[in-house]
C-alpha positions in Angstrom: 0.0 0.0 0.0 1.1 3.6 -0.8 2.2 5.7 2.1 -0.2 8.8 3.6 2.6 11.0 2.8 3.5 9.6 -1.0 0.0 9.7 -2.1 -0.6 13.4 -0.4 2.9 14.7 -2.2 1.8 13.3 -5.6 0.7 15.7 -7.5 -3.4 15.1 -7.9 -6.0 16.9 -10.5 -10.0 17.3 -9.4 -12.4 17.9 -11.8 -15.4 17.3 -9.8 -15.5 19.5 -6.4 -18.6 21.5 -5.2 -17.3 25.1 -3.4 -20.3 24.8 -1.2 -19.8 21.5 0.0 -15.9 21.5 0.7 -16.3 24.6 3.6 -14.3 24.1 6.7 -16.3 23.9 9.7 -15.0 26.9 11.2 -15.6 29.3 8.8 -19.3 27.9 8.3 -19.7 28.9 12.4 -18.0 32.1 11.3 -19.8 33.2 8.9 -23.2 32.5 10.4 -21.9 34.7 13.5 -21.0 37.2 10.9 -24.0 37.0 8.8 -27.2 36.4 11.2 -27.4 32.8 9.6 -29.1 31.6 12.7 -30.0 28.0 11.9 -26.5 25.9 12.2 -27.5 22.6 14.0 -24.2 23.4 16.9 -21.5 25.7 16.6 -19.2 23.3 17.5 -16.7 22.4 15.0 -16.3 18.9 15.5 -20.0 18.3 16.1 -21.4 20.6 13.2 -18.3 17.8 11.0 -20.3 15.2 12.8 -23.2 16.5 11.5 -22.7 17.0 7.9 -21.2 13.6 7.4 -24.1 12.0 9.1 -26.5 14.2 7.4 -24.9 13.5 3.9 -25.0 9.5 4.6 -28.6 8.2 3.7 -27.8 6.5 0.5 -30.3 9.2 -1.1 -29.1 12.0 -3.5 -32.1 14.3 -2.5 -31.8 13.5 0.9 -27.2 14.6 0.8 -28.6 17.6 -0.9 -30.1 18.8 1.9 -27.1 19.3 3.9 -26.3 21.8 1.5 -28.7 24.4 3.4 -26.4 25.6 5.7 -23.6 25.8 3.4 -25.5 28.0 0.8 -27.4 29.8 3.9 -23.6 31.6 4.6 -22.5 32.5 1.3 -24.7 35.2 0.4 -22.4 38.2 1.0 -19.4 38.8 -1.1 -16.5 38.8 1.4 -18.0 34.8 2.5 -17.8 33.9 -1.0 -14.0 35.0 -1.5 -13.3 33.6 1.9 -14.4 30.3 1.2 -13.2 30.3 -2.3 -9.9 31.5 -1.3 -9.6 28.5 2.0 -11.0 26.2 -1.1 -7.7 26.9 -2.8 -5.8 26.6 0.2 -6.9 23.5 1.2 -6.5 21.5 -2.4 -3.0 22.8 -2.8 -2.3 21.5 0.7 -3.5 18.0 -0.5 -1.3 18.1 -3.3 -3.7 19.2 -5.8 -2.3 20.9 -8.7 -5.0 22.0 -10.9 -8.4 22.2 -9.9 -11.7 23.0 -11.7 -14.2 23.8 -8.8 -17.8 24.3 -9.6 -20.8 26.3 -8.2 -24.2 27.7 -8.8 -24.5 31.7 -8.4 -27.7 31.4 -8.1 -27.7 29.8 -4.7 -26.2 32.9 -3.4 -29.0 35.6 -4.9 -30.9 35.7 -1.7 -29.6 38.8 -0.1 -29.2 41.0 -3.8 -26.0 39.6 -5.6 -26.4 39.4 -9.2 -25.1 35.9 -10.9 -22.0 38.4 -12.4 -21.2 39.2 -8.9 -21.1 35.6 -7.4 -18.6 34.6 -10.3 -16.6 37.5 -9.6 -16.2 36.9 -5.7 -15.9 33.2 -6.4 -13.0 33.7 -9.0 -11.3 36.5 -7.1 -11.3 34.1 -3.9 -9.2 31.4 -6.1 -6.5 34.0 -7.1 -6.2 34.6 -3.4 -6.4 31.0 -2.3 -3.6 30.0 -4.8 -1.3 33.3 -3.9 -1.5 32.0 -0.4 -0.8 28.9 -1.4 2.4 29.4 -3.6 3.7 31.1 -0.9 3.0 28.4 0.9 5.3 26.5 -1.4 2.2 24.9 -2.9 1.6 25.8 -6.6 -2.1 25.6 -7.8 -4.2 26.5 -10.9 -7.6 27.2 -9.7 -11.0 27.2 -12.8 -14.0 27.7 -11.8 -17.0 25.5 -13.5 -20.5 27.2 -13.7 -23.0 25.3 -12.8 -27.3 25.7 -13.3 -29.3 24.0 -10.4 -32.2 21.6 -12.5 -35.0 22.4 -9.7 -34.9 26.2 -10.9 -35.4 27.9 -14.1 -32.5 30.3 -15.0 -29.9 27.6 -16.8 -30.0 30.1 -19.6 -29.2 33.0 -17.7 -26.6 31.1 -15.8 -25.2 30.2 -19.2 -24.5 33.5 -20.8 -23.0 34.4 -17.4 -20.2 31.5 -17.4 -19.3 32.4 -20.9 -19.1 36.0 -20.2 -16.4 35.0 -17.7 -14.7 33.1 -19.5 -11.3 35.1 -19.8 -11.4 35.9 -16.2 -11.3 31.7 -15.2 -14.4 30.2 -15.9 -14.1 27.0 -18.2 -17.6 25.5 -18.4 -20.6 25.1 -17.7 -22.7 22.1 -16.0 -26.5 21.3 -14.3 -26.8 19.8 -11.3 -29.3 19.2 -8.3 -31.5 16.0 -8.4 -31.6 14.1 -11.2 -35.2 12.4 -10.8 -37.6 14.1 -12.6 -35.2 16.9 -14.0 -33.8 14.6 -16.8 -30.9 17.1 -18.8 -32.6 18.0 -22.2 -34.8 19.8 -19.7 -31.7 22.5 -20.6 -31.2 22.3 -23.9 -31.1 25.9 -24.8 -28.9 26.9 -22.6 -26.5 23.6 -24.0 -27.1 24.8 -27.4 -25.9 27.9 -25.8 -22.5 27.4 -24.7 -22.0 25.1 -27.1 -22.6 27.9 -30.0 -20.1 30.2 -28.2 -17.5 27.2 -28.3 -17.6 26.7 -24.5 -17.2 23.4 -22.3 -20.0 21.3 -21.0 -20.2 18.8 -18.3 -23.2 17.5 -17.2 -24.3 15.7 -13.6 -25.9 12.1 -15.0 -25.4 8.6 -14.2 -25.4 9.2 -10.2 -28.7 8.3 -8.8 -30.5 8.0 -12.0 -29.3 5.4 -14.7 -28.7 5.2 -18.4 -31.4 7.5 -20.0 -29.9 10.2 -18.4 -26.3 9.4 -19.7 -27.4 9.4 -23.1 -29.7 12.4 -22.8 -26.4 14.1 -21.6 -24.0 12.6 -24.6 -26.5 12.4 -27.6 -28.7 15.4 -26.7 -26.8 18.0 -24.8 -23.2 17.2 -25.9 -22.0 16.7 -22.4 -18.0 16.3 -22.9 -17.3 15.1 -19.8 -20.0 12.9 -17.1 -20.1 14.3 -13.8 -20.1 10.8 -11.8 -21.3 8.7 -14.9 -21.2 6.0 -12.4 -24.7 4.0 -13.7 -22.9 3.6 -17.3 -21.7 -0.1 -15.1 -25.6 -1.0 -15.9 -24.3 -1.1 -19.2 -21.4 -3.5 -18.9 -22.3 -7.9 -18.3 -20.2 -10.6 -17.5 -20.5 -13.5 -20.4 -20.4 -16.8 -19.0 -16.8 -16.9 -19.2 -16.8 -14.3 -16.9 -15.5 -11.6 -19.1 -17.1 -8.1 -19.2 -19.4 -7.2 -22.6 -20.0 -3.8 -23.6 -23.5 -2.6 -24.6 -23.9 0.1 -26.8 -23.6 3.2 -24.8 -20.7 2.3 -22.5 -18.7 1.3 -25.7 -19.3 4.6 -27.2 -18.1 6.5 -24.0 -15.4 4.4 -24.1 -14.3 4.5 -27.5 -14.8 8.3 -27.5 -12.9 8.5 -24.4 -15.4 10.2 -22.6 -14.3 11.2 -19.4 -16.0 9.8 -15.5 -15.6 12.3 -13.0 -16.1 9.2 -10.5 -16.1 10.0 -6.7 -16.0 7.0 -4.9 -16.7 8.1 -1.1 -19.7 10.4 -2.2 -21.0 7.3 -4.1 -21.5 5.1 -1.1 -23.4 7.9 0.7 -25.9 8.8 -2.0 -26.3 4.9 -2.8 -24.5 4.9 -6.0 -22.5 2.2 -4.7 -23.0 0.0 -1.6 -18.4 -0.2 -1.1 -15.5 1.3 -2.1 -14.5 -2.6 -3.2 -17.4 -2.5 -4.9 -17.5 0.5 -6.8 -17.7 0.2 -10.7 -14.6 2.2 -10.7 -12.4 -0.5 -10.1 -13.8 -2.4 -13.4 -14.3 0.7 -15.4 -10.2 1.9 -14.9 -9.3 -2.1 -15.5 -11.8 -1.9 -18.8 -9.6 1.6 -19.1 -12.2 4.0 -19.9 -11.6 7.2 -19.2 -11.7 7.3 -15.3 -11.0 10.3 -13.3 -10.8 10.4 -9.2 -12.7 13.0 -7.4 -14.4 14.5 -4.1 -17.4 15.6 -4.7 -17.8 17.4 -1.9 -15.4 17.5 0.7 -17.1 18.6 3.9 -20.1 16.4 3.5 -18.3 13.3 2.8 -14.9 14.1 5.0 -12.6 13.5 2.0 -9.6 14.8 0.4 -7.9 13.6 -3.1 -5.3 12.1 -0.8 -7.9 9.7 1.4 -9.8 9.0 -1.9 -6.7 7.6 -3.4 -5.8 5.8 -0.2 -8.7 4.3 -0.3 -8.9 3.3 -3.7 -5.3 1.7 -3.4 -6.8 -0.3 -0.2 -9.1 -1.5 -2.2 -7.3 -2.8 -5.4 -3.6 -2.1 -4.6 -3.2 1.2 -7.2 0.3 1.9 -6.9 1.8 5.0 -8.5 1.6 4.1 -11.5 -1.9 3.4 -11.7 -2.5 6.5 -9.8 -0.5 8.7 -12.4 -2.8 7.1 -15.1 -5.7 7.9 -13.4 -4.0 11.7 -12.9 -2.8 12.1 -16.6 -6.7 11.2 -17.4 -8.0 14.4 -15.5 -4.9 16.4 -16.8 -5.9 15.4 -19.9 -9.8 16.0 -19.9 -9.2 19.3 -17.9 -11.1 22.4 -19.5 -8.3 24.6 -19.8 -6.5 25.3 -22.9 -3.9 22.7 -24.3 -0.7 24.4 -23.8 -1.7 24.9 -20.0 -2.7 21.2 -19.6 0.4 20.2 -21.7 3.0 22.2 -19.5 1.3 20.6 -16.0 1.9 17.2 -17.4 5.2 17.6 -18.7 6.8 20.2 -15.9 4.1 19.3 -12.4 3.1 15.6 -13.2 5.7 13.8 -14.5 8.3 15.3 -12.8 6.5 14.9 -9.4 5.8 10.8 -10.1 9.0 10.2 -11.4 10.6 11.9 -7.8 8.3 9.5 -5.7 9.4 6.4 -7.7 13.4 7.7 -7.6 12.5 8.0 -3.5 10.8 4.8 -3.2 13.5 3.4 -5.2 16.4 4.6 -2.9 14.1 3.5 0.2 14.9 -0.1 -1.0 18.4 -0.1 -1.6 
């Protein structure tokens, strides 16, 4: 098994974290002092940890949403939204994160007079804090910024035009999440057939608590590039009676077009996605080698970092570094920012970084 200390100096890439569900505790007791958000369950820091994490495991997606109230009930005023952006970036580049693309909803923070414009703004101007802090830290991190439309509302076009008007200033796509049931994604398609006119990036939430219709929708009608958990495409791979895996039609094609799976195992077991980490499709998907990427989801809620994702993953079915640089190279590679930025991580951050923690486990056996 990898060490704590190997796996949390590799350098890691997330494409899948919410802002409002990787707070630190602290800071959401601050801010409700600060605010007059008077509804926090304790304001203990430990319990109100307690809390999420038990609050977030019911093996329900609707039901882990709902932890999300208090998060979203304290950043509604500017100087929250850069503080928590800002620890956000902090806090990845502390796990050995190099490049992360963190997504949120500005619409969730509209309740006290922000405009969407405003909420992008704070969010973005956080990350260029965050990292600052960070570097000086002697931890380097590039910070994005995914826009993401809530399905249960009705602005995904107007949150659409906003995350391509940012698009210079750091944000690099555009997604829809919330609950799946009943909010299938061509619900959205003119705001898809929006960013995708302006030559902008799409991710989509499918595959997580609702199955197959809801990948395709998100591939064949909304020309999702990337599935945000994708983890119900297993439904579409059997075992023959020789025991080897067959491929229906709609895994093959995400396969074949190397679609990437922004998979996040621990979040999985507490929505119900999976019932183990040893039995999460990931382990068969990465083995089939689609395009598997490792993720949090949300931090807070499901106590996680990159580093105890990976650890817990290599528990499971004895990753190594090489298999965890694979699995890194694959986020790298279906990251939304521009080529030449993605090409200088993996050939100045990445490889260099796995090729130092083989050279130092190889000296630690001679």
């Amino acid at each position: 098994m990898l060490a704590l200390d190997v796996i949390r100096s590799a350098p890691k890439v997330v494409l899948h974290d919410h802002l409002d569900g990787g707070l630190r505790p602290r800071t959401v007791i601050d801010l409700a002092a600060e605010t007059g958000y008077d509804r926090l369950p304790t304001t203990d820091p430990d319990d109100l940890a307690t809390w999420f994490r038990r609050g977030a495991d019911r093996k329900s997606l609707e039901l882990y949403l709902e932890t999300f109230e208090h998060t979203i009930g304290v950043l509604q005023e500017r100087d929250a939204i850069v503080r928590v952006a800002a620890e956000c970036a902090e806090d990845l580049a502390a796990d050995g994160v190099v490049y992360a693309e963190v997504r949120y909803a500005p619409e969730l923070s509209t309740e006290r007079g922000l405009t969407l414009d405003e909420v992008i703004e704070a969010n973005l101007e956080g990350f260029r804090v965050g990292a600052g802090r960070a570097a000086e830290a002697g931890h380097s991190i590039v910070m994005k910024v995914i826009v993401t439309a809530m399905r249960q509302f009705a602005r995904s076009v107007e949150v659409a035009k906003a995350a391509v008007r940012w698009r210079d200033a750091g944000t690099v796509g555009f997604d829809v999440a919330g609950p799946e049931k009943g909010f299938p994604p061509t619900r959205y398609l003119e705001a898809f057939d929006l960013v995708r006119h302006e030559n902008f990036h799409i991710t989509i939430h499918a595959g997580e608590s609702f199955g197959l219709p809801s990948i395709w929708e998100a591939l064949q009608f909304c020309g999702a590039e990337r599935l945000g958990h994708g983890v119900r495409i297993i439904d579409d791979v059997s075992i023959d009676p020789d025991g080897e895996p067959v491929l229906g039609r709609l895994a093959a094609f995400v396969r074949d077009r190397r679609i990437p799976l922004e998979m996040c195992p621990t979040s999985n077991l507490h929505t119900g996605a999976a019932a183990s980490i040893e039995e999460h499709p990931i382990d068969l998907l990465r083995r089939l080698r689609f395009r598997v990427t490792v993720n949090t989801d949300n931090r807070l809620m499901s106590n996680v970092s990159m580093t105890s994702e990976f650890a817990a993953l290599d528990a499971a079915f004895k990753l190594g570094l090489d298999e965890m640089e694979w699995l890194t190279l694959n986020a790298i590679k279906s990251a939304f920012a521009p080529f030449d930025e993605r090409l200088q991580l993996i050939n100045e951050v990445i490889k260099p970084g796995y090729r130092r923690l083989r050279s130092r486990a190889g000296r630690a056996l001679i």
